[in-house]
C-alpha positions as CSV (number, residue, x, y, z in Angstrom):
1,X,0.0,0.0,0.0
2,X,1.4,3.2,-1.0
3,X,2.0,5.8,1.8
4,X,0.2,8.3,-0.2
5,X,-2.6,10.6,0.9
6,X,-5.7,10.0,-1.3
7,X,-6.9,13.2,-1.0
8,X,-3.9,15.5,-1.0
9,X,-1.7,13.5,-2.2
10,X,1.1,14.0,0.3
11,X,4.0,11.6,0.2
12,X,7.1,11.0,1.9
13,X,9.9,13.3,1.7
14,X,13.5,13.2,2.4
15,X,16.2,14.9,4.5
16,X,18.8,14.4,7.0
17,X,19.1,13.3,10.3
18,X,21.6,15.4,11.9
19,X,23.7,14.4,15.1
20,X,24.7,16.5,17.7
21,X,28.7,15.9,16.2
22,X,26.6,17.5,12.8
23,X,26.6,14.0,11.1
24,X,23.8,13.8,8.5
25,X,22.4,10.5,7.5
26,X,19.5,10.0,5.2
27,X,15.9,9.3,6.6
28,X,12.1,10.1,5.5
29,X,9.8,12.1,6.9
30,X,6.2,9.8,6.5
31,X,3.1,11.4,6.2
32,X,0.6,11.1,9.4
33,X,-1.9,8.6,7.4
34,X,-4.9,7.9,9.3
35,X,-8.0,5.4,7.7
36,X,-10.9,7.4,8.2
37,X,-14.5,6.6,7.0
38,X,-16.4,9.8,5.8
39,X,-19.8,10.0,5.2
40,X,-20.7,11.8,1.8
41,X,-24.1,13.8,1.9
42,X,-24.5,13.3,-1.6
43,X,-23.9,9.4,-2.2
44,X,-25.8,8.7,1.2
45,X,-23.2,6.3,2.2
46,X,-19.8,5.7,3.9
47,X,-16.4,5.9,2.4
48,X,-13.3,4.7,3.5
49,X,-9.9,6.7,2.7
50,X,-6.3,6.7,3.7
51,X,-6.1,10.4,4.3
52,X,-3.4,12.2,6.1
53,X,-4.0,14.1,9.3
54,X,-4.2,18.0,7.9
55,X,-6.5,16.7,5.4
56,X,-8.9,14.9,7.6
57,X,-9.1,18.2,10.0
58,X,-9.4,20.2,6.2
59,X,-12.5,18.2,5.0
60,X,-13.7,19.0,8.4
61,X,-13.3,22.9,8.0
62,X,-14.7,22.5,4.4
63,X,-18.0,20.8,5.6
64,X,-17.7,17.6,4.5
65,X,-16.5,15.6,1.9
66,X,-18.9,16.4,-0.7
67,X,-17.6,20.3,-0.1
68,X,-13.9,19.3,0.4
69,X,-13.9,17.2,-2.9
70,X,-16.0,20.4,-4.6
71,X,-13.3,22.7,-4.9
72,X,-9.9,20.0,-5.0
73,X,-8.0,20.0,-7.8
74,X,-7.9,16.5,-10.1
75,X,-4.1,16.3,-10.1
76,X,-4.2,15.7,-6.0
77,X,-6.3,13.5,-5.5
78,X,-6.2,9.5,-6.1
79,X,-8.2,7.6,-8.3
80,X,-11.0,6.3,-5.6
81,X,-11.4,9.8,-4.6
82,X,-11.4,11.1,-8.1
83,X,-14.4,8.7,-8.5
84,X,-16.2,9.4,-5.9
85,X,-16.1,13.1,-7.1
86,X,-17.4,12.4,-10.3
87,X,-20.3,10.2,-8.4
88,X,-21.1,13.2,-6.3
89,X,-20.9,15.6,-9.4
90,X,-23.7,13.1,-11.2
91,X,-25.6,12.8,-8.5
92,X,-25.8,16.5,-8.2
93,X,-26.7,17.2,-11.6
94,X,-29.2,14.3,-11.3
95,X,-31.3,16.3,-8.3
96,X,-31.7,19.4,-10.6
């Protein structure tokens, strides 16, 4: 499983580890991935994401995941989340 987020699309990054003698060795700094199921308004069910942390607490300031998916670019998120946006986007054409 990739340690990607699905919705921002954070990944690891890499950097040193410096001692107190200044010695750097390499190491990664891993995301905070969480598995989270959101409920989408829209769908009127449950899904189930690998999100990272800042995310989760960002769909949460958006108003949900329906909102949070709304306004996120294509490029950032993964390809279950990319389909659940199109979902949501046909369902809301659908009810108008």
């Amino acid at each position: 499983m990739s340690r990607r987020c699905e919705l921002t699309g954070k990944s690891p990054q890499v950097g040193h580890k410096v001692s107190h003698s200044n010695i750097k060795t390499k190491r990664r700094f891993l995301p905070n991935l969480l598995n989270v199921t959101l409920m989408s308004e829209a769908l009127g069910r449950s899904v189930r994401l690998r999100v990272s942390a800042i995310a989760f607490k960002s769909v949460d300031h958006r108003g949900g995941l329906d909102a949070y998916l709304a306004k996120a670019k294509d490029a950032e998120l993964s390809a279950k989340a990319l389909d659940i946006k199109r979902q949501i986007a046909k369902k809301k054409v659908a009810a108008s």
